[in-house]
PDB file of N, CA, C and O in Angstrom:
ATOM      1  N   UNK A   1      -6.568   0.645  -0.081  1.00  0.00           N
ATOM      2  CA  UNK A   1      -7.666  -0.288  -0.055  1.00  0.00           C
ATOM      3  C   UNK A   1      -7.085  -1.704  -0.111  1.00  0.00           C
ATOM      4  O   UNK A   1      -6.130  -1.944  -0.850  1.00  0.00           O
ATOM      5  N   UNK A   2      -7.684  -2.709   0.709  1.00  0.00           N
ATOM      6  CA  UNK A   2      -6.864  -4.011   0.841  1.00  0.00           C
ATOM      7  C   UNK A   2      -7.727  -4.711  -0.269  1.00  0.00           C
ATOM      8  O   UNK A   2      -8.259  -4.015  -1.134  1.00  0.00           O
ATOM      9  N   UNK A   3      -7.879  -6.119  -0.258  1.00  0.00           N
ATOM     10  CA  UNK A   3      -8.425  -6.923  -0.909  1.00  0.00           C
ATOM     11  C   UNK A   3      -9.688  -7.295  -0.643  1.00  0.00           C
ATOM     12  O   UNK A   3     -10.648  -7.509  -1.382  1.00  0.00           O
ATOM     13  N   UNK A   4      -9.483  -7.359   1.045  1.00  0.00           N
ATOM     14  CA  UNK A   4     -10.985  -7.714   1.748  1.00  0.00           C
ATOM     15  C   UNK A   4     -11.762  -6.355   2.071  1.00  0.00           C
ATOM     16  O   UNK A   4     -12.908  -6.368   2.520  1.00  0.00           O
ATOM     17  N   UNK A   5     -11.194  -5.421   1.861  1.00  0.00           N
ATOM     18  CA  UNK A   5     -12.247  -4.093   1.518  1.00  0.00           C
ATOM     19  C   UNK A   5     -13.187  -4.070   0.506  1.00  0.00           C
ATOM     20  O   UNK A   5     -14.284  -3.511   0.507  1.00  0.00           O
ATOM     21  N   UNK A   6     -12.721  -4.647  -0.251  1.00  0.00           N
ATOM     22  CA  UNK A   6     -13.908  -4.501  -1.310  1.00  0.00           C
ATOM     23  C   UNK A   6     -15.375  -5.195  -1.197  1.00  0.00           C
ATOM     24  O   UNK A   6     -16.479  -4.849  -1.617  1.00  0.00           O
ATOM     25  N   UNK A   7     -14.849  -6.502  -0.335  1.00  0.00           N
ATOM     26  CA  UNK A   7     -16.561  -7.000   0.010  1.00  0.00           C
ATOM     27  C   UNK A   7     -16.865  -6.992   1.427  1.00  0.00           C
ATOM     28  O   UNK A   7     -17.566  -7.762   2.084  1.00  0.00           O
ATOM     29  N   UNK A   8     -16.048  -5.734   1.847  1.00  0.00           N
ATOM     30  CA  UNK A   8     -16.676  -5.581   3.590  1.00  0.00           C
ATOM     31  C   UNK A   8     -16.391  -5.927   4.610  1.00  0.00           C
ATOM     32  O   UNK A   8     -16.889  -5.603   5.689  1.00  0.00           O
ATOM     33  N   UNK A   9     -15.018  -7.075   4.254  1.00  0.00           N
ATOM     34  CA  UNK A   9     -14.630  -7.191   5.292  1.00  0.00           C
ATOM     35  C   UNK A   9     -13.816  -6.658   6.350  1.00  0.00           C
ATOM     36  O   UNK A   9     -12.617  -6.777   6.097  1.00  0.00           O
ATOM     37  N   UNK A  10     -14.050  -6.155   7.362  1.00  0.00           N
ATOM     38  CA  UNK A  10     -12.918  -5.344   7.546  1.00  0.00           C
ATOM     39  C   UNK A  10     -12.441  -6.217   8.989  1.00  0.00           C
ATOM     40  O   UNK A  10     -13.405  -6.722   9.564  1.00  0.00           O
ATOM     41  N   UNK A  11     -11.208  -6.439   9.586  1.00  0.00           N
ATOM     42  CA  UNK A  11     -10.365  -6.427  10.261  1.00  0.00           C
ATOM     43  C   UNK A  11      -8.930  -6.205  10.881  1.00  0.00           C
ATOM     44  O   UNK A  11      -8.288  -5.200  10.576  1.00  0.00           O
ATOM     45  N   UNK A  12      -8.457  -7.103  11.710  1.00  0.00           N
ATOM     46  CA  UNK A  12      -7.110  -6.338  11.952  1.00  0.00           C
ATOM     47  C   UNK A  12      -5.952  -6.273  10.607  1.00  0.00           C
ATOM     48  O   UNK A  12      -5.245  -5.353  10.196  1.00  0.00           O
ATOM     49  N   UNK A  13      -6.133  -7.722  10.149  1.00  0.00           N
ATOM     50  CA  UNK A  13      -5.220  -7.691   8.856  1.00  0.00           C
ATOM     51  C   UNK A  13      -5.233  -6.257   7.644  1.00  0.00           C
ATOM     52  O   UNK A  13      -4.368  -5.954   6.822  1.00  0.00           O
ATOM     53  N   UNK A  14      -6.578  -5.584   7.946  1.00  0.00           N
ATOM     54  CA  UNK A  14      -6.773  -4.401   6.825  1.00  0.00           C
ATOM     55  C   UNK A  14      -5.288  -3.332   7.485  1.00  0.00           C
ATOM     56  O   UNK A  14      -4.329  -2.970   6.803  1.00  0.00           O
ATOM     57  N   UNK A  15      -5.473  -3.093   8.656  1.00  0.00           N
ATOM     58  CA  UNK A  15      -4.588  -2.020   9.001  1.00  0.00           C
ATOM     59  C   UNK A  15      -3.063  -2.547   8.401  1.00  0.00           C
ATOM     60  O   UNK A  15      -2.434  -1.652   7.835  1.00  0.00           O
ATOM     61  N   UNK A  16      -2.606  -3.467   8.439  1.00  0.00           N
ATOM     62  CA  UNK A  16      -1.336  -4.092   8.136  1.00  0.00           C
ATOM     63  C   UNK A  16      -1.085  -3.813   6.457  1.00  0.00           C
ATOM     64  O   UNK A  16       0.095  -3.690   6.128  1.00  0.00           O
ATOM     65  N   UNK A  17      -2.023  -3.715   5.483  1.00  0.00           N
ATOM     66  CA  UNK A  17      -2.051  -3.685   4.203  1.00  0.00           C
ATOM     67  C   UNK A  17      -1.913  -2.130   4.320  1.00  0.00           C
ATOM     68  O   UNK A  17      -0.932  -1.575   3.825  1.00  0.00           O
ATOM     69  N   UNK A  18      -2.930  -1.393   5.000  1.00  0.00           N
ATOM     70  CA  UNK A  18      -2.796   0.198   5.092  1.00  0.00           C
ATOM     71  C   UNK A  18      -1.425   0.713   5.271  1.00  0.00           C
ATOM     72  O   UNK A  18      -0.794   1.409   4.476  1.00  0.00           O
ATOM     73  N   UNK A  19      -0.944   0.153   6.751  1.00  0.00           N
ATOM     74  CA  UNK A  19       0.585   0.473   7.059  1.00  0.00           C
ATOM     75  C   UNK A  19       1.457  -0.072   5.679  1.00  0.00           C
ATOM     76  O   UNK A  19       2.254   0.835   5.442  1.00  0.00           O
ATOM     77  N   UNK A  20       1.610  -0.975   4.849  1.00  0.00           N
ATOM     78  CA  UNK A  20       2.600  -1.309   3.872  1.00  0.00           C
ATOM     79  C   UNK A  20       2.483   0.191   2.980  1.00  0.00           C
ATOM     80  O   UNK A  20       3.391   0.928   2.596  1.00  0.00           O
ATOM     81  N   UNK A  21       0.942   0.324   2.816  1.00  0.00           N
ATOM     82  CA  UNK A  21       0.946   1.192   1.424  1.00  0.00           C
ATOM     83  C   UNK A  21       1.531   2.657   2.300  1.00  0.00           C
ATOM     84  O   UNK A  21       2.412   3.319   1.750  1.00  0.00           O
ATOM     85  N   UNK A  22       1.074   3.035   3.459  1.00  0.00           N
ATOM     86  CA  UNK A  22       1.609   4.436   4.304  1.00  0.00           C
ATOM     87  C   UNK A  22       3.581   4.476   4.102  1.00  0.00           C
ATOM     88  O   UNK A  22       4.376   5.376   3.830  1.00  0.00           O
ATOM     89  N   UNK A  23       3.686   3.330   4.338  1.00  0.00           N
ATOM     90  CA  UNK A  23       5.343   3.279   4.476  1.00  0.00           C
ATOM     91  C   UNK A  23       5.891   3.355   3.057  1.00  0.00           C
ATOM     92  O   UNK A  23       7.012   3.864   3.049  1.00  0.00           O
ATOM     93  N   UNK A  24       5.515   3.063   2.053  1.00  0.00           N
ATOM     94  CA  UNK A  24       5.702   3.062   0.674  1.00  0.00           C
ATOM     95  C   UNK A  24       5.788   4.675   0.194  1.00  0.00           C
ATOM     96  O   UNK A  24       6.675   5.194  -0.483  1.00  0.00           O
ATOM     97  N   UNK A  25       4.926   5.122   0.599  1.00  0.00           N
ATOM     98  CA  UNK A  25       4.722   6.863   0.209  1.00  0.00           C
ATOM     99  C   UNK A  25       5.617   6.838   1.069  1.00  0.00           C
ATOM    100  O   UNK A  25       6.672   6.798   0.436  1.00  0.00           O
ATOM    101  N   UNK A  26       5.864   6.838   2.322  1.00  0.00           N
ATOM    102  CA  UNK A  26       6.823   7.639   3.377  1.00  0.00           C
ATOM    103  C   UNK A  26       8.419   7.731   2.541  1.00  0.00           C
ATOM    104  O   UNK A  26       9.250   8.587   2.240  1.00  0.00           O
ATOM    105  N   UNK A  27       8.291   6.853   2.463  1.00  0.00           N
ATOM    106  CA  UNK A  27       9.520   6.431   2.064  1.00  0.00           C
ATOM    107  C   UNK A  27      10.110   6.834   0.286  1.00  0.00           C
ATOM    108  O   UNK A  27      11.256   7.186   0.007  1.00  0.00           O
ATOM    109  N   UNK A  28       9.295   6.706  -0.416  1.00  0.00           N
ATOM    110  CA  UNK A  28       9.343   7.092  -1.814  1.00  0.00           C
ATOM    111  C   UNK A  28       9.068   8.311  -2.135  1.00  0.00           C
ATOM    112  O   UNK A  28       9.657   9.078  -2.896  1.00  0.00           O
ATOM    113  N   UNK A  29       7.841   8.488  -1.310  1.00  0.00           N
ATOM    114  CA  UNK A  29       6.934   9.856  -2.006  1.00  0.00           C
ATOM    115  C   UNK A  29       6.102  10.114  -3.107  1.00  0.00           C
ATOM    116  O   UNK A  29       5.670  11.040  -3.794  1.00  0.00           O
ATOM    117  N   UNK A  30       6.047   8.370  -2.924  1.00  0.00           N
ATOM    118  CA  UNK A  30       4.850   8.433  -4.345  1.00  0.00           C
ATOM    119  C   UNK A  30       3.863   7.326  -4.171  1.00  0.00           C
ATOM    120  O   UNK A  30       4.268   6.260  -3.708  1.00  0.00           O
ATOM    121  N   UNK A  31       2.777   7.455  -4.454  1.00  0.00           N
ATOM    122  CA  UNK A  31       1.711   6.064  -3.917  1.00  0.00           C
ATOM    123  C   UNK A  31       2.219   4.725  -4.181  1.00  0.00           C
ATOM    124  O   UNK A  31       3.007   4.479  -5.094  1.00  0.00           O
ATOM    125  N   UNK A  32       1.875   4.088  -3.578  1.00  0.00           N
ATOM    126  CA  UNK A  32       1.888   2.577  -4.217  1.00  0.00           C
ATOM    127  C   UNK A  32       1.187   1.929  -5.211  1.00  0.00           C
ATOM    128  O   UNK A  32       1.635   0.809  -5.453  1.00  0.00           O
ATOM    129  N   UNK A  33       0.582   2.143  -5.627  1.00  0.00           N
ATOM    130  CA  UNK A  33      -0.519   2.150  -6.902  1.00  0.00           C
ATOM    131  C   UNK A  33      -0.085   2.781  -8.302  1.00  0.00           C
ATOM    132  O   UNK A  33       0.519   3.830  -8.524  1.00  0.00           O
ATOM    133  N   UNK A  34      -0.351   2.264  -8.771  1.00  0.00           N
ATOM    134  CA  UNK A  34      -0.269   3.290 -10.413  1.00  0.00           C
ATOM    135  C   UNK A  34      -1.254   3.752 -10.828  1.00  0.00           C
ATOM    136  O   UNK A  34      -1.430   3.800 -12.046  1.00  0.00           O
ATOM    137  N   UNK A  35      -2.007   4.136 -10.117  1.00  0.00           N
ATOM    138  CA  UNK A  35      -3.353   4.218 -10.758  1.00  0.00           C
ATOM    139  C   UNK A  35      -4.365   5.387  -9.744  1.00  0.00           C
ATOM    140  O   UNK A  35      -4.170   5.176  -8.547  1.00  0.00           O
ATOM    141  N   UNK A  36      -5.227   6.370  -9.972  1.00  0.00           N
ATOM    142  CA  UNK A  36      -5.622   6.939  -8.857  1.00  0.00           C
ATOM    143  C   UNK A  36      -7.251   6.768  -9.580  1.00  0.00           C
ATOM    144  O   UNK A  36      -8.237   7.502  -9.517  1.00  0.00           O
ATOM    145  N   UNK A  37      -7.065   5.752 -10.115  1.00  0.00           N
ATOM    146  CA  UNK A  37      -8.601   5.841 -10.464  1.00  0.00           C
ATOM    147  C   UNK A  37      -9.428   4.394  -9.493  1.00  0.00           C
ATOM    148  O   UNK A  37      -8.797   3.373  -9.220  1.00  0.00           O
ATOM    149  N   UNK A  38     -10.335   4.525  -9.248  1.00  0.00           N
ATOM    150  CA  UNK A  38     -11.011   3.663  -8.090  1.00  0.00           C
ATOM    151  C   UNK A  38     -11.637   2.562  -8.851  1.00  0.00           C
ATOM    152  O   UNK A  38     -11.930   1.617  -8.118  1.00  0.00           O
ATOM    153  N   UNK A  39     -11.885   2.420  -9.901  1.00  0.00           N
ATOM    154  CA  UNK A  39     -12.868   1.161 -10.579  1.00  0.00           C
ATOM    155  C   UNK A  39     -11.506   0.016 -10.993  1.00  0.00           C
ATOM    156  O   UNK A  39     -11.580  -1.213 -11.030  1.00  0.00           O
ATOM    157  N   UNK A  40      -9.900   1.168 -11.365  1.00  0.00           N
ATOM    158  CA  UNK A  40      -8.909   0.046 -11.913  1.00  0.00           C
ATOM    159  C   UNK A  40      -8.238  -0.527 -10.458  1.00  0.00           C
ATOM    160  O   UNK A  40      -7.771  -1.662 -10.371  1.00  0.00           O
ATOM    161  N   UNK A  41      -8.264   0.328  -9.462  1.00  0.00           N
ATOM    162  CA  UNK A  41      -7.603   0.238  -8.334  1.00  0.00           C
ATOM    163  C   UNK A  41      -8.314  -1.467  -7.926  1.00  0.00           C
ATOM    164  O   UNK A  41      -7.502  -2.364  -7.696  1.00  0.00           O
ATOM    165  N   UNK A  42     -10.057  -1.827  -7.862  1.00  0.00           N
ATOM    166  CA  UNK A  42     -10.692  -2.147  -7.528  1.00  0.00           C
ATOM    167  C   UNK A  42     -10.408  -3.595  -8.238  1.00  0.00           C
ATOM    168  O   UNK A  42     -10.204  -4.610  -7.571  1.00  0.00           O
ATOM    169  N   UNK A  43     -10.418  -3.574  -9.528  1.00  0.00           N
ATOM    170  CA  UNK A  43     -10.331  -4.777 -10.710  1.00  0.00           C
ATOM    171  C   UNK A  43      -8.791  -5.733 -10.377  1.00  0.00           C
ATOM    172  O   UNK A  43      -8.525  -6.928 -10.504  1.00  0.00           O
ATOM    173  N   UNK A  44      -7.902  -4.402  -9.848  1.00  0.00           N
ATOM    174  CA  UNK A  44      -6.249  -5.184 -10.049  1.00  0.00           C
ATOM    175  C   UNK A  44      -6.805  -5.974  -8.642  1.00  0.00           C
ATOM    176  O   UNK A  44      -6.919  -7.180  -8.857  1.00  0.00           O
ATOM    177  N   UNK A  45      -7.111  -5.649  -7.500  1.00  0.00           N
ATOM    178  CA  UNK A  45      -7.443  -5.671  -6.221  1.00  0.00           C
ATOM    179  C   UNK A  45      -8.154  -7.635  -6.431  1.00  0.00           C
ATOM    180  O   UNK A  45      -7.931  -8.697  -5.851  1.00  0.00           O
ATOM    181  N   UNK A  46      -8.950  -7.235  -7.462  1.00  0.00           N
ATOM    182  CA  UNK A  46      -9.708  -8.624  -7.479  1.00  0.00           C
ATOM    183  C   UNK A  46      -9.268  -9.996  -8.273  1.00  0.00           C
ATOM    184  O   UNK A  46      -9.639 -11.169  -8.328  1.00  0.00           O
ATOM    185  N   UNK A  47      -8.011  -8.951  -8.996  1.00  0.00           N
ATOM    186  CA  UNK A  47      -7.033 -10.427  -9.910  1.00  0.00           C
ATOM    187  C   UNK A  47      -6.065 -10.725  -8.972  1.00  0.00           C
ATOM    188  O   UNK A  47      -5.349 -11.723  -9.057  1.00  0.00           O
ATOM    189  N   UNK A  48      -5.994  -9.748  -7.899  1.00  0.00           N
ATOM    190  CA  UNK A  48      -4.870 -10.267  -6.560  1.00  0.00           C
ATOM    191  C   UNK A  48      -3.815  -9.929  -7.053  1.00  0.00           C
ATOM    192  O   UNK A  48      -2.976 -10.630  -7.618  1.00  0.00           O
ATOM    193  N   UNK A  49      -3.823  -8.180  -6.735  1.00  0.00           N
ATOM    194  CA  UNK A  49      -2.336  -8.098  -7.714  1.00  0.00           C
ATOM    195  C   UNK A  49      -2.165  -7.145  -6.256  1.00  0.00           C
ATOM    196  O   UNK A  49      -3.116  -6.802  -5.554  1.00  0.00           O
ATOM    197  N   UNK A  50      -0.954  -6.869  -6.036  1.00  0.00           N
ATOM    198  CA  UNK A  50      -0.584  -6.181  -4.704  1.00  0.00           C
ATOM    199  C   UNK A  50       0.189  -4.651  -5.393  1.00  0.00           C
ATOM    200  O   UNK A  50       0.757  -4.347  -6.442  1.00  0.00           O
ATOM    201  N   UNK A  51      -0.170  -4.004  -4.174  1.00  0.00           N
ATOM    202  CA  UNK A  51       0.759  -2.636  -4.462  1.00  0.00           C
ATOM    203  C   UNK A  51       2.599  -2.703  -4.600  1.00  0.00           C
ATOM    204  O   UNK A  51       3.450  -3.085  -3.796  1.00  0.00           O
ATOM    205  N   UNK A  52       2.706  -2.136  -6.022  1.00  0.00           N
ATOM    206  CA  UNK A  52       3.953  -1.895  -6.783  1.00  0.00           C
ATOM    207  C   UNK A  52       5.127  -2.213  -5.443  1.00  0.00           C
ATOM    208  O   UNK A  52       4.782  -1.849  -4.319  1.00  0.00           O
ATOM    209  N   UNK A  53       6.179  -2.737  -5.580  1.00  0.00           N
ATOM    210  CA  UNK A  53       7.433  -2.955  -3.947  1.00  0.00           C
ATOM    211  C   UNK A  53       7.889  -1.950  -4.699  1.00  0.00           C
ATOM    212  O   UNK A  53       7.528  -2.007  -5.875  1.00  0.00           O
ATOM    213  N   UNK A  54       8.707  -0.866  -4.339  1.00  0.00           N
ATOM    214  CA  UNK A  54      10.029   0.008  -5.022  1.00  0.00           C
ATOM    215  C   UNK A  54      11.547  -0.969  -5.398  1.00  0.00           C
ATOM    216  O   UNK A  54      12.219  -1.440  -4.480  1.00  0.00           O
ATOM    217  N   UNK A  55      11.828  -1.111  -6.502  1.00  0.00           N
ATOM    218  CA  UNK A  55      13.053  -1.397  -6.740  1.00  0.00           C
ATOM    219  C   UNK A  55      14.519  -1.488  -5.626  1.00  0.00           C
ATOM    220  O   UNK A  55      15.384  -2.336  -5.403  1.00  0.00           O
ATOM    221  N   UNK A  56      14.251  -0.329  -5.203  1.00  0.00           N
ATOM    222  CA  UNK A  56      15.562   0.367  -5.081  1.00  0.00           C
ATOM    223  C   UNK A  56      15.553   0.068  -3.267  1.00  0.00           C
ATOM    224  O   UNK A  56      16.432   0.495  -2.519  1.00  0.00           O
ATOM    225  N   UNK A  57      14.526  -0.634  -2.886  1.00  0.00           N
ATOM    226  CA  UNK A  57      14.465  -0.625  -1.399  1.00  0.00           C
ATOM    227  C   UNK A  57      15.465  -1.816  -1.143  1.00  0.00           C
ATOM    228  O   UNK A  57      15.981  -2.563  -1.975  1.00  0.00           O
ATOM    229  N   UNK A  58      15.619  -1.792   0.385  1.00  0.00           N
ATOM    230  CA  UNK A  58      16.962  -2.734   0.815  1.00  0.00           C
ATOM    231  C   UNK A  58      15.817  -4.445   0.790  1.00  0.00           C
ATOM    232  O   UNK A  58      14.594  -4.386   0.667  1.00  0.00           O
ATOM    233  N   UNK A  59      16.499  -5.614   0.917  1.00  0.00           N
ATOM    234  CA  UNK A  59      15.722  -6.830   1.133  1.00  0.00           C
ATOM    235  C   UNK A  59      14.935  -6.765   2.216  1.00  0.00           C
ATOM    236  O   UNK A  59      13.742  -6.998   2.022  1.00  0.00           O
ATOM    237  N   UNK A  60      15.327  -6.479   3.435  1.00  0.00           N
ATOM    238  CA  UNK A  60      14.423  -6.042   4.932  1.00  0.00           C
ATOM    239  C   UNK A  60      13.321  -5.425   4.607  1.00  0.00           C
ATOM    240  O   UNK A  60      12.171  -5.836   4.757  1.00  0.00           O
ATOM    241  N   UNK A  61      13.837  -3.986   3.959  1.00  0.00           N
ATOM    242  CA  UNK A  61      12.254  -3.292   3.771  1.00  0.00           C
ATOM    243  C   UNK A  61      11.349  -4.543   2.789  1.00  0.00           C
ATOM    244  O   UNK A  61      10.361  -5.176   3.160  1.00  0.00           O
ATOM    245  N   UNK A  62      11.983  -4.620   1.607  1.00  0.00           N
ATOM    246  CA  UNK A  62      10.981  -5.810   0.779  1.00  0.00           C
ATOM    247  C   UNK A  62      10.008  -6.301   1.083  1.00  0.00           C
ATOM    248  O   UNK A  62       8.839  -6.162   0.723  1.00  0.00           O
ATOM    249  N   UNK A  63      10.832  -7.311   2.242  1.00  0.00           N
ATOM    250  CA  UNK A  63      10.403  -8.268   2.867  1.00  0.00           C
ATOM    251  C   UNK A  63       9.176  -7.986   3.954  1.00  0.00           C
ATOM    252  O   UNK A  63       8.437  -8.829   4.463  1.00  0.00           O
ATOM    253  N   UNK A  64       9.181  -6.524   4.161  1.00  0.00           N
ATOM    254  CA  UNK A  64       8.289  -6.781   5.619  1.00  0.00           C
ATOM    255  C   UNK A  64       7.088  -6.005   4.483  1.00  0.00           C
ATOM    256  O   UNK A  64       5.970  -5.788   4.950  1.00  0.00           O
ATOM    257  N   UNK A  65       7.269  -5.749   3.535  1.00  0.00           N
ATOM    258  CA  UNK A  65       6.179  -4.841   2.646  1.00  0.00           C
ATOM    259  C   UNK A  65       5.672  -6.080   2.006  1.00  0.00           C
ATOM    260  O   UNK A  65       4.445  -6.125   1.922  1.00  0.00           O
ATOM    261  N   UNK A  66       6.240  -6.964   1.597  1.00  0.00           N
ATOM    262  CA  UNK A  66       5.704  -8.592   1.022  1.00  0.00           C
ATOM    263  C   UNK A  66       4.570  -9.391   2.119  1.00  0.00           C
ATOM    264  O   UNK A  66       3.609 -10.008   1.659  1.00  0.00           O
ATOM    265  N   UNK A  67       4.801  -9.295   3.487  1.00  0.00           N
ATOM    266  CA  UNK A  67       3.612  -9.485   4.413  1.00  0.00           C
ATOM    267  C   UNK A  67       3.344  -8.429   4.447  1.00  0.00           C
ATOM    268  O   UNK A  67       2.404  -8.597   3.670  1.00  0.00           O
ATOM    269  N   UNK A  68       3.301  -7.442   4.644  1.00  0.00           N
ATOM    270  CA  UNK A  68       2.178  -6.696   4.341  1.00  0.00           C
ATOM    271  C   UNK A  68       0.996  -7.056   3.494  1.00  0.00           C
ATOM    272  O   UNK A  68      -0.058  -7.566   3.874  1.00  0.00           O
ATOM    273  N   UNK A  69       1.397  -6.654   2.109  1.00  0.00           N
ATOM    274  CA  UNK A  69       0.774  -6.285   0.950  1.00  0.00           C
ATOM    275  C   UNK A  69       0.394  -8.512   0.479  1.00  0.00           C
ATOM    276  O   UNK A  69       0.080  -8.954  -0.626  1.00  0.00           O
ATOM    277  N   UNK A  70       0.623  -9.404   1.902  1.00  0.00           N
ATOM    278  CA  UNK A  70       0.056 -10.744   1.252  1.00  0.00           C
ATOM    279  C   UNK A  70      -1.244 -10.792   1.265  1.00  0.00           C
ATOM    280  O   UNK A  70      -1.593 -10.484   2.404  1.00  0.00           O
ATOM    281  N   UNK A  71      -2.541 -11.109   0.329  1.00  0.00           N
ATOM    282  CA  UNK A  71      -3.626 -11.023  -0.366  1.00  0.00           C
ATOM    283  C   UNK A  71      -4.240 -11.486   0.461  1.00  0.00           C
ATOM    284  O   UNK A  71      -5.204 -10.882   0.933  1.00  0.00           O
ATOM    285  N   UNK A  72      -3.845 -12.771   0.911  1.00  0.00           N
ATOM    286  CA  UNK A  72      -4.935 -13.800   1.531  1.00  0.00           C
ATOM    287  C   UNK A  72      -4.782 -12.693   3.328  1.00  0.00           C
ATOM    288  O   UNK A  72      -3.718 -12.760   3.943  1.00  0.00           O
ATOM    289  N   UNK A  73      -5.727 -11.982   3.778  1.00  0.00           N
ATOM    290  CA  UNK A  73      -5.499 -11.753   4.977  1.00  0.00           C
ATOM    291  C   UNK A  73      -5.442 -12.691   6.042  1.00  0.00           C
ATOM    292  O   UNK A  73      -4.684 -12.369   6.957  1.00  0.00           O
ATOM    293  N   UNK A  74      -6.159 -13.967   6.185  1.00  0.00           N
ATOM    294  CA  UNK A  74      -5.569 -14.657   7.249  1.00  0.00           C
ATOM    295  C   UNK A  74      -3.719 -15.323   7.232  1.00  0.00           C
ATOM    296  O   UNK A  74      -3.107 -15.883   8.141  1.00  0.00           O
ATOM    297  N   UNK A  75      -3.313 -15.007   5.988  1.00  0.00           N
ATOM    298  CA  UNK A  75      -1.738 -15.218   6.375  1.00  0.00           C
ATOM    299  C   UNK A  75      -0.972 -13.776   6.408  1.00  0.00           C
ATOM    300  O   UNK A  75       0.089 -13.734   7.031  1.00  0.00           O
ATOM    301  N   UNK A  76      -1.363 -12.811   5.888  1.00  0.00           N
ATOM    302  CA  UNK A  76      -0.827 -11.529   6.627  1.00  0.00           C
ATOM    303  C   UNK A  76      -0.406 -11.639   8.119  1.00  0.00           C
ATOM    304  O   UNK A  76      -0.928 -12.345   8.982  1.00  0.00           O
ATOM    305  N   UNK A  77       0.563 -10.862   8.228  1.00  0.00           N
ATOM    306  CA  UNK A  77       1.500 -10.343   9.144  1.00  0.00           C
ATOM    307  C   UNK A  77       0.533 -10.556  10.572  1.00  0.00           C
ATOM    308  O   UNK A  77       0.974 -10.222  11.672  1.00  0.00           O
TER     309      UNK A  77
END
């Protein structure tokens, strides 16, 4: 769920937040979230907090998961 999901907005920038969090599991095997509950998922979402980066990833990956997962969708990727 992106940021602008929550009040409806939906456009191209949503898929770009989707792909960060898809590549995160691909790659880890574990969600990007800490959380599988939908009301906390929803609250972090609205203090503008982004899905967890993995530690252990190289700077490249980081970096392209950092546009991804940027809040404001008109400066997303």
């Amino acid at each position: 769920m992106s940021p602008e999901s929550i009040v409806e907005k939906v456009d191209g920038a949503l898929n770009k937040w989707s792909l960060g969090c898809i590549v995160v599991e691909m790659i880890t095997g574990i969600l990007p979230w800490d959380t599988h509950d939908r009301d906390d998922l929803t609250d972090k979402l609205l203090r503008g907090e982004s899905p967890n980066i993995p530690k252990d990833m190289s700077k490249l990956e980081k970096s392209f998961l950092r546009e991804c997962f940027t809040i404001d969708p008109n400066k997303r990727w």
